[in-house]
C-alpha positions in Angstrom: 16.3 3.1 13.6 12.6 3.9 15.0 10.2 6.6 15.4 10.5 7.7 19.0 7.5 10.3 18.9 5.1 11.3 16.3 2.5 14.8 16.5 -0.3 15.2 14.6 -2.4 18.2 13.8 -5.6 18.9 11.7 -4.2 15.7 9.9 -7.0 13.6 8.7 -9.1 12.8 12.0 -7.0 14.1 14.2 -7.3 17.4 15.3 -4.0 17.7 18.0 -2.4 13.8 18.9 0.9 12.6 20.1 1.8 9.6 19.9 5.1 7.9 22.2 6.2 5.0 20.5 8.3 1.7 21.6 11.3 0.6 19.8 10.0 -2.7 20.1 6.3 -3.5 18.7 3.7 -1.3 19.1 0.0 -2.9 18.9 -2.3 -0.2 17.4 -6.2 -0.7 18.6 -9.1 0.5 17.9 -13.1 0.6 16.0 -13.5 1.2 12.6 -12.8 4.9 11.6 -11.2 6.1 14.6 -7.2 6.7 12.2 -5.3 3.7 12.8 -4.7 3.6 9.2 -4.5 7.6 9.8 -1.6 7.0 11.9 0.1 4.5 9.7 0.2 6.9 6.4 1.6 9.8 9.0 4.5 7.5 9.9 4.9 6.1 5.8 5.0 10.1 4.7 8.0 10.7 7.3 9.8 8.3 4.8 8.4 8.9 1.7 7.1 12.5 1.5 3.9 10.9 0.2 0.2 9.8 1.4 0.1 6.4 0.1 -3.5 7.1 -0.4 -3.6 9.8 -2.6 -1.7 11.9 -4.8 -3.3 15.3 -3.2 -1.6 16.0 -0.2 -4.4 18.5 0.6 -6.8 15.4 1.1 -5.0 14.6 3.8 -6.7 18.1 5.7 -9.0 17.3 8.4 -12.1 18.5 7.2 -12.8 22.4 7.4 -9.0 23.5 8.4 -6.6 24.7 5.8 -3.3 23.3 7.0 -2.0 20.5 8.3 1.2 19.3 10.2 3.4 16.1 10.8 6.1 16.0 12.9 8.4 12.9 14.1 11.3 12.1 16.1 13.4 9.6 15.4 16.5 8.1 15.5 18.3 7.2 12.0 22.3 6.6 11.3 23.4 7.2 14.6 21.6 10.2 14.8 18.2 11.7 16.7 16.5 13.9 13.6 13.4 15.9 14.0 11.2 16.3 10.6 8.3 18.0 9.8 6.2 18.3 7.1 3.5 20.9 7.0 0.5 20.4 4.4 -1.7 23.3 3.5 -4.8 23.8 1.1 -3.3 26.5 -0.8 0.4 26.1 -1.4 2.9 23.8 -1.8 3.6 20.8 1.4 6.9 22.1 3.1 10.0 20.3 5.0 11.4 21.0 7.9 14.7 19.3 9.0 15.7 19.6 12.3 14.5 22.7 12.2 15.8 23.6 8.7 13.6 23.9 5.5 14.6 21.7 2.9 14.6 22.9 -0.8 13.9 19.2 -2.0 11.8 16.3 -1.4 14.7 14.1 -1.9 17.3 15.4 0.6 15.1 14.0 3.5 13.2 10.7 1.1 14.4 7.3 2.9 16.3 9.6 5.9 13.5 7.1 8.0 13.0 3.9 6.5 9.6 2.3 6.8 7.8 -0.6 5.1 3.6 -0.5 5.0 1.6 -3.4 4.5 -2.2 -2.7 3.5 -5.0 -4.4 1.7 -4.9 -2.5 -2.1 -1.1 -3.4 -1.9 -2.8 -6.8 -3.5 -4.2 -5.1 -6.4 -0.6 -4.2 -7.4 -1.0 -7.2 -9.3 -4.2 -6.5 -11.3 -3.6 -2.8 -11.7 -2.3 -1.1 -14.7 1.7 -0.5 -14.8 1.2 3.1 -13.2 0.8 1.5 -10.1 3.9 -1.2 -10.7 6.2 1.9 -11.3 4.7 4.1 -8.2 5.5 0.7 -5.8 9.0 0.5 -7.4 9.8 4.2 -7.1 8.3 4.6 -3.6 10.9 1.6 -2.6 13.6 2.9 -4.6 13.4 6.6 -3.3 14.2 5.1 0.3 16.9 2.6 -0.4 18.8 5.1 -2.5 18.8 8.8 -2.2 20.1 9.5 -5.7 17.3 7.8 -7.0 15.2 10.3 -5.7 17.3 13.1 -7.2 16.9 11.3 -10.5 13.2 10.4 -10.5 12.3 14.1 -9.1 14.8 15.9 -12.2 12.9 13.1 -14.9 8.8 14.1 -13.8 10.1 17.4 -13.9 11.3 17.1 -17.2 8.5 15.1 -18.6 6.0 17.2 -17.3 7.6 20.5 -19.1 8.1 18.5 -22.4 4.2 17.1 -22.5 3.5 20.7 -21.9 5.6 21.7 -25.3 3.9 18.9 -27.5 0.5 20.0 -26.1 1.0 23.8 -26.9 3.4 23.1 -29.9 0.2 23.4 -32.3 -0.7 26.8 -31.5 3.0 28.0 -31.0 5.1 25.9 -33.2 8.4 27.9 -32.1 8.0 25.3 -28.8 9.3 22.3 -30.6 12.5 23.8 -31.0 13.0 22.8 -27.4 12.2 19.2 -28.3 16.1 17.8 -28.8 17.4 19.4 -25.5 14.4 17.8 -23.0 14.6 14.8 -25.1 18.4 14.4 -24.5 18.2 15.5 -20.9 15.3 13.1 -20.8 17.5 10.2 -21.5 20.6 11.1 -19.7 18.2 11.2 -16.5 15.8 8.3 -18.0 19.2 5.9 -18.4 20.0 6.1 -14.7 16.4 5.3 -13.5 16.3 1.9 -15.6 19.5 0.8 -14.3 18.0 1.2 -10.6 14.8 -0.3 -11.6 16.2 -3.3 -13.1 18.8 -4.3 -10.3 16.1 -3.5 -7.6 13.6 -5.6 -9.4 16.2 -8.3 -9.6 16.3 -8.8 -6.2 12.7 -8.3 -5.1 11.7 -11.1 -7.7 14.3 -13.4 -6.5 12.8 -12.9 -2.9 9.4 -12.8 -4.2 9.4 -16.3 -5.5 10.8 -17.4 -2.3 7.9 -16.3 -0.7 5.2 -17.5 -3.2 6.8 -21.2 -3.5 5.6 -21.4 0.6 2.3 -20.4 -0.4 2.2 -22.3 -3.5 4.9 -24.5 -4.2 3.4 -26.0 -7.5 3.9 -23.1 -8.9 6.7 -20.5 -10.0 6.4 -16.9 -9.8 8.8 -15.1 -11.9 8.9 -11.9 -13.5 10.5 -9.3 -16.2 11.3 -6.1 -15.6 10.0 -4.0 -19.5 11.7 -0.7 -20.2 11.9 1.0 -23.7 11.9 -1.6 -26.1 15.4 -0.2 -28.0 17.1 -1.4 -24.6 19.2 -4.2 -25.2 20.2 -4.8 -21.9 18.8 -2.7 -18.6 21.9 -4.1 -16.6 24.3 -2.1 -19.5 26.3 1.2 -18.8 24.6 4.0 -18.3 26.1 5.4 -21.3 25.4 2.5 -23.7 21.7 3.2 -22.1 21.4 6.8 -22.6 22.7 6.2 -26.4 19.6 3.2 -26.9 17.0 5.6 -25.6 18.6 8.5 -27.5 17.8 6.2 -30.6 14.2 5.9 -29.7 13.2 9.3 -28.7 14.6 10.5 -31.9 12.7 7.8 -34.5 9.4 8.3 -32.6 9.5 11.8 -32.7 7.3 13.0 -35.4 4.9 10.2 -33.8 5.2 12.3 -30.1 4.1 16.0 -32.4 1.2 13.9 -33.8 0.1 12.4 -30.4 0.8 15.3 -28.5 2.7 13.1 -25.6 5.6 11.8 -24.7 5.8 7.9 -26.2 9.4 6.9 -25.2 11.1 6.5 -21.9 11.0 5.0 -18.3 8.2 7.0 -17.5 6.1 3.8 -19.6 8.1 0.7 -17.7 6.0 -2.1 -16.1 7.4 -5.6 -13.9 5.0 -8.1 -15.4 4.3 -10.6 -13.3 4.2 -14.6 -14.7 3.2 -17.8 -13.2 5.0 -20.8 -14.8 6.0 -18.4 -17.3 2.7 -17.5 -18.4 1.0 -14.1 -17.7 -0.9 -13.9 -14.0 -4.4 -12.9 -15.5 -3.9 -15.6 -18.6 -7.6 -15.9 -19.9 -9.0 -19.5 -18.3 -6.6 -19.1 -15.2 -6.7 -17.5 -11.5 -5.7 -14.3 -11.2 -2.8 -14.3 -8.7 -4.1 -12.1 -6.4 -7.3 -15.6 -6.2 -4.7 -18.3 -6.1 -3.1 -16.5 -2.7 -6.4 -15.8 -1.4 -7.8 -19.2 -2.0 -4.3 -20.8 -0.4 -4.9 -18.7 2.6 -8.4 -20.1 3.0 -7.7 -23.4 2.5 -4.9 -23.6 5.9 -7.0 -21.4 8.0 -10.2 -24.1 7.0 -7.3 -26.8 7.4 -5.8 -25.5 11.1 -10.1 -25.3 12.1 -10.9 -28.6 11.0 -7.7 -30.2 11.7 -7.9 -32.1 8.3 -6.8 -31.0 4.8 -8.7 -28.7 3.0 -8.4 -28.7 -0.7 -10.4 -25.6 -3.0 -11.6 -26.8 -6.1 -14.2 -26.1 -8.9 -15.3 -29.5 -8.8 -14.3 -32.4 -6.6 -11.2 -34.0 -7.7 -11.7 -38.0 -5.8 -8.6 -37.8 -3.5 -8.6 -38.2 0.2 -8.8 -34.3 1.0 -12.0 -32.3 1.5 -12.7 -30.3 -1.9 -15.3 -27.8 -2.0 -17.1 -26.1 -5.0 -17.7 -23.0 -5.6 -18.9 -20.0 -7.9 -17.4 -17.0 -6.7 -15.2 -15.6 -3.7 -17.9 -14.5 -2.0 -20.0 -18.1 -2.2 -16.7 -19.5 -1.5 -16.2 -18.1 1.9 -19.8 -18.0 3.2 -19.9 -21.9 2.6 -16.2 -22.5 4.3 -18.1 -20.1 7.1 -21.2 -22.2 7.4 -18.7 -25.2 7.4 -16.1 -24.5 9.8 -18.1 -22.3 12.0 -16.2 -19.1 12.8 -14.8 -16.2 10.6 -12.4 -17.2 8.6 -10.7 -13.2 8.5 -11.1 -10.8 11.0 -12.6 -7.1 10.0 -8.6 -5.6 10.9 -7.3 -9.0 8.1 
């Protein structure tokens, strides 16, 4: 599977581009500001129907046009596809298949499978759960199509119930509608936890293999946190949709008062733990510090050919320990000390 070509128009900086594109590696080259990253999120929204940058598609509009269009050619199960996906200021982003409009995002989601790497994916760990759940979804919506036809049906849902318990004040007739979204709600809502929990299964279990390199003191582990009536987000489907059933139904005088939809997937988080205690644990590194800090200290380590050991105050052993007061003192003194830039603008 790879992108053989990839056309560009009135897409962010680029006003008409075409890009031919080697199975192999491709290096991509060039100053500041001039779209590499441009480039990358055209690629990423051939797979996810997304910008990864923003929720407005119309943002990614070169400035002053009032359209936009993606198109890419690639090969995927066997098969040499065509998709394009044409962005406008005023209506609605549309898919084109091989020629074909598609009625739904999710008959062409994960068709081209892609993983992006970029800086804010760090602050996945410090952000709020919104962002957990839009990582997990994103994932999920390319690994398995019928997650996407779940998790499209659900924000559907959700969004037409929040608008009943908003308006239900003014016209109270709305809330008869209440039990039939609510049940719909966690039909659809039991399938999505199921997917999250076995996906999250396995990206923790290769997750702490990753971390213990970096940091093999420690453990990173996580838990995947639904509705708290779930029992067990491994169980049937059915024994699922009956838990979150129970839920929706006690809290629903509590959803009239607030106006909002308090129960379901829509609220899940994957906390993250180190040793079993909570990443951002008052008196302790964030984790998002502790990898930063381990990648300094081998990059010091490979320049000065010694170890190099980052502490807050010198701990006696045989290793080189600096002191610090901030992430920004930190790395201006290992600068000064090992002479070159430690990360390179592009790191």
């Amino acid at each position: 599977m790879h992108i053989k070509t990839l056309k560009l128009q009135n897409f962010r900086n680029y006003e008409d581009a075409r890009f031919v594109l080697d199975p192999a590696v491709n290096l991509i080259c060039g100053e500041n500001g001039q779209g590499k990253t441009n480039l990358l999120e055209a690629a990423a929204a051939c797979s996810t129907m997304r910008l990864f940058r923003t929720a407005q598609k119309k943002e990614g509009l070169r400035f002053g046009e009032d359209a936009a269009f993606i198109c890419s050619e690639f090969e995927a199960q066997g098969r040499e596809n065509t998709l394009e996906l044409r962005l406008s200021r005023l209506r609605a982003m549309e898919i084109y298949k091989n020629g074909v409009r598609q009625k739904r995002q999710s008959d062409v989601q994960g068709l081209l499978k892609t993983v992006l790497f970029c800086p804010e994916d760090l602050m996945l760990v410090r952000a709020g759960a919104a962002a957990r759940r839009r990582f997990l979804d994103t994932a999920l919506c390319q690994l398995r199509p019928n997650y996407a036809r779940y998790l499209e049906e659900y924000n559907r849902l959700h969004e037409h119930k929040t608008r009943i318990l908003r308006d239900s004040e003014e016209k109270p007739s709305l809330l008869s509608m209440w039990e039939d979204f609510s049940l719909r709600m966690a039909r659809i809502g039991a399938q999505i936890i199921r997917y999250r929990a076995y996906y999250c299964r396995r990206l923790l279990a290769a997750a702490a293999a990753v971390y213990s390199d970096i940091a093999p003191h420690e453990a990173l582990s996580g838990v995947y946190r639904t509705v708290s009536s779930v029992s067990d987000p491994f169980a049937s489907a059915q024994q699922l949709e009956r838990e979150l059933i129970d839920h929706v139904f006690r809290h629903k005088n509590a959803e009239i008062a607030a106006k909002s939809c308090l129960s379901g997937p829509h609220k899940d988080d994957l906390e993250l733990l180190l040793d079993g205690r909570d990443r951002e644990q008052p008196g302790g590194q964030s984790l998002i510090s502790r990898t930063y800090y381990k990648q300094l200290e081998s990059k010091a380590g490979g320049i000065l050919g010694r170890r190099v050991t980052i502490r807050r105050k010198p701990n006696g052993s045989g290793s080189l320990a600096l002191a610090y007061s901030s992430a920004d003192d930190l790395e201006r003194l290992m600068k000064t000390l090992c002479g070159e830039e430690l990360f390179s603008e592009e790191e």
